[in-house]
N, C-alpha and C positions, 0 to 999 in steps of 0.2 A: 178273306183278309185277316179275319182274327184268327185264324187256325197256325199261320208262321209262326207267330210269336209266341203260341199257345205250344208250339213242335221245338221251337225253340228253347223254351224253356226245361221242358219236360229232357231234350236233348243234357240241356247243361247240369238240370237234379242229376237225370241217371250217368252223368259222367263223374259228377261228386263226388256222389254214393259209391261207384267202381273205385274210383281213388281213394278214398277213405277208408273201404273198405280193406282194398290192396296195403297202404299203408298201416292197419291195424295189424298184420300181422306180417310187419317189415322186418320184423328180428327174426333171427332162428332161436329156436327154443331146443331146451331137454327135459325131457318128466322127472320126477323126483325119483322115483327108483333109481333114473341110474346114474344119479352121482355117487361119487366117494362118500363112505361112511363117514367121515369127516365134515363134509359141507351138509351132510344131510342132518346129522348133529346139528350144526349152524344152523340151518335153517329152521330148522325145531326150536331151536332158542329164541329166533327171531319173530315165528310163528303168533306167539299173546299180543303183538305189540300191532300184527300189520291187519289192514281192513280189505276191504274186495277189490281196493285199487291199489295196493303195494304191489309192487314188484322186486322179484330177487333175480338178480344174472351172476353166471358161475362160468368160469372157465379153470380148466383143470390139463395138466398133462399126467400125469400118474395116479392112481386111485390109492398108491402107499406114501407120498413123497407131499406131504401136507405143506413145505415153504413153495410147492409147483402149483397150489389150490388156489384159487378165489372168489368168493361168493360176498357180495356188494348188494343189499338190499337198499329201494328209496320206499321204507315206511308212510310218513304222513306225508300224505297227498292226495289230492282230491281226484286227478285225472290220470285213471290206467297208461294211457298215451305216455302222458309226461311221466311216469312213475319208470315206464319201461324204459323210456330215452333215458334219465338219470341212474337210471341200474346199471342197464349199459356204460353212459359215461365212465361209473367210480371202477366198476368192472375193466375198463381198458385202460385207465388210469393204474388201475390196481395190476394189470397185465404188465403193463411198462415195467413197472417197477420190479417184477418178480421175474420177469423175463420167460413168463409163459406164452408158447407158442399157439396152444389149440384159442381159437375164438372164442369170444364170450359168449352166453346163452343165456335167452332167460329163461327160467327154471316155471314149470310149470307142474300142479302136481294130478 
């Protein structure tokens, strides 16, 4: 009788864990080699300022064509998660606007 609830549980941890999991690595990424010398400049700039939970997303169509670039870091922030989401966000924000086609990415190095 106590074993359900005990199978139960243990059921619902390891389905968490799978989804959190899964969701930690919901974006698509690109390594820092291989953006545009341009953004990677950027990112180097941006580099003094960010901690182990910043995140930078970059979406680019041409590696010459620097108004085609975007790289949108969220610095201060406590949570990788939420750092990645708002990278993302300013990153498609920033897309719209520029009218770059390739998806954003977060930049990983």
């Amino acid at each position: 009788m106590r074993t359900l609830p005990f199978r139960l549980l243990l059921a619902c941890l390891g389905t968490w864990g799978l989804a959190s999991a899964a969701h930690a690595q919901a974006h698509p990424t690109v390594a820092l080699r291989e953006l545009p010398e341009a953004l990677r400049h950027q990112y180097q700039l941006s580099r003094p300022e960010m901690n182990s939970n910043s995140r930078c997303a970059a979406a680019y169509d041409s590696h010459s064509e620097q108004d085609r670039m975007s790289l949108r870091c969220s610095i201060y922030i406590k949570l990788g998660a939420e750092g990645a989401r708002r990278a993302m966000q300013h990153c498609e924000e920033d897309r719209e606007k520029k009218h770059i086609h390739a998806p954003c990415r977060i930049v990983q190095e």
